[in-house]
C-alpha positions in Angstrom: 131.6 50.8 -167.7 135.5 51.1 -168.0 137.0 48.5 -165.8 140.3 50.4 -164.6 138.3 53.8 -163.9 135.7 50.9 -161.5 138.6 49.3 -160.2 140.4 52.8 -159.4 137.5 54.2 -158.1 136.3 51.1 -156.1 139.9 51.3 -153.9 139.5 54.1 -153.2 135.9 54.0 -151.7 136.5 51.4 -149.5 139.6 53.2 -147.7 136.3 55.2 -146.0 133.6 52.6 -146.9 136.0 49.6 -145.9 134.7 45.7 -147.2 136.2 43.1 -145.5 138.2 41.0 -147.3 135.9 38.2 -148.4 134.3 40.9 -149.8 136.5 42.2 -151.8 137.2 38.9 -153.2 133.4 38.6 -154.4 133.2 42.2 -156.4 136.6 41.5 -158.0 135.4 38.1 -159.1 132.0 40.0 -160.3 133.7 42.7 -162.0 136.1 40.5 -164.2 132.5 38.1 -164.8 130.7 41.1 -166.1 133.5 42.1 -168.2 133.9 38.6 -169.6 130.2 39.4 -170.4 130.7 42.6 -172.1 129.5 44.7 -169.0 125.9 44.0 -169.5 123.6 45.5 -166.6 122.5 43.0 -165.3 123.8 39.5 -165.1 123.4 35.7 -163.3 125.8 33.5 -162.5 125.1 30.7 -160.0 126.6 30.3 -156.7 128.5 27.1 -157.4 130.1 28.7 -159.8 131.2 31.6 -157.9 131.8 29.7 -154.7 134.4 27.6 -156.7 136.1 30.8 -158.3 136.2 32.4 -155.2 137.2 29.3 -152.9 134.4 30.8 -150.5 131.5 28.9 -148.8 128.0 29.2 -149.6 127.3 30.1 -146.1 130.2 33.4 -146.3 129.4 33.9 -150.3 125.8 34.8 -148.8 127.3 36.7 -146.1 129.6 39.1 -148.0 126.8 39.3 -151.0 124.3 41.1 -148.4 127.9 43.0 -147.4 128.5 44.7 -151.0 124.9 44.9 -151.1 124.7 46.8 -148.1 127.0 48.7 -148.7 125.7 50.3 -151.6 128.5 47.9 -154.2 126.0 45.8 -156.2 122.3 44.8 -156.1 121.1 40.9 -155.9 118.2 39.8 -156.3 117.9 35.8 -155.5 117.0 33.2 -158.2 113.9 31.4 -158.0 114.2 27.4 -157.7 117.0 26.0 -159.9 117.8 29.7 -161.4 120.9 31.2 -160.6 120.2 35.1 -159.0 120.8 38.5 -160.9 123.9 40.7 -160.2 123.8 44.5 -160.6 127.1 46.3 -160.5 126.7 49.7 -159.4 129.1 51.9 -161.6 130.7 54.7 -159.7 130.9 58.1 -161.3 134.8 57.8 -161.2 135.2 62.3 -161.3 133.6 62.6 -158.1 135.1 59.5 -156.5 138.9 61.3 -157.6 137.4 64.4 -156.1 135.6 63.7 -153.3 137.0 60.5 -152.2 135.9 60.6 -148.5 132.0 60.8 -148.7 129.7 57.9 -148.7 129.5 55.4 -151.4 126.4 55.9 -152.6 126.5 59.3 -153.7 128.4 57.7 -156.6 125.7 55.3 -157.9 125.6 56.5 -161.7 122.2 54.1 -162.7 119.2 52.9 -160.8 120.4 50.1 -158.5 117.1 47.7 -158.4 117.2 45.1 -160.5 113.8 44.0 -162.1 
């Protein structure tokens, strides 16, 4: 994944796909922590953590999760006891997103979006 071309491409989905601004704040924080981690396909990070990176609650961290989720962003899947839950950022196939910046944001999902 290149990290300017996601970035690039991920403005410009949500000017038709708008995220509100919590949001937005959760998939920049994921994006920089999976390219801390080398952009692996799937990583966990627990919700302390990124409640404290992103000054949000838990209560809105859960909210905007589902949000990006929704939306067609990232995939979660939940932790089990103690265990923090497993990110999936969806990588845009940036050409089509320069091209066709107005359709829906999950024509540009690139790799299966189910994590395991």
């Amino acid at each position: 994944m290149n990290y300017i071309k996601q970035v690039n491409a991920f403005y410009k989905l949500i000017q038709n796909n708008p995220l509100s601004s919590n949001a937005q704040c959760l998939y920049n924080y994921l994006l920089n922590k999976n390219s801390e981690l080398g952009w692996v396909k799937e990583f966990t990070v627990s919700n302390m953590i990124v409640c404290g990176y992103t000054g949000l609650s838990r209560k809105t961290l859960d909210r905007v999760r589902n949000e990006l989720k929704q939306k067609g962003y990232i995939d979660y899947k939940k932790g089990v006891s103690n265990q923090a839950g497993k990110y999936l950022i969806v990588e845009f196939d940036t050409q089509d997103v320069t091209q066709n910046g107005t359709q829906n944001v999950t024509r540009y999902v690139t790799q299966s979006v189910h994590i395991k």
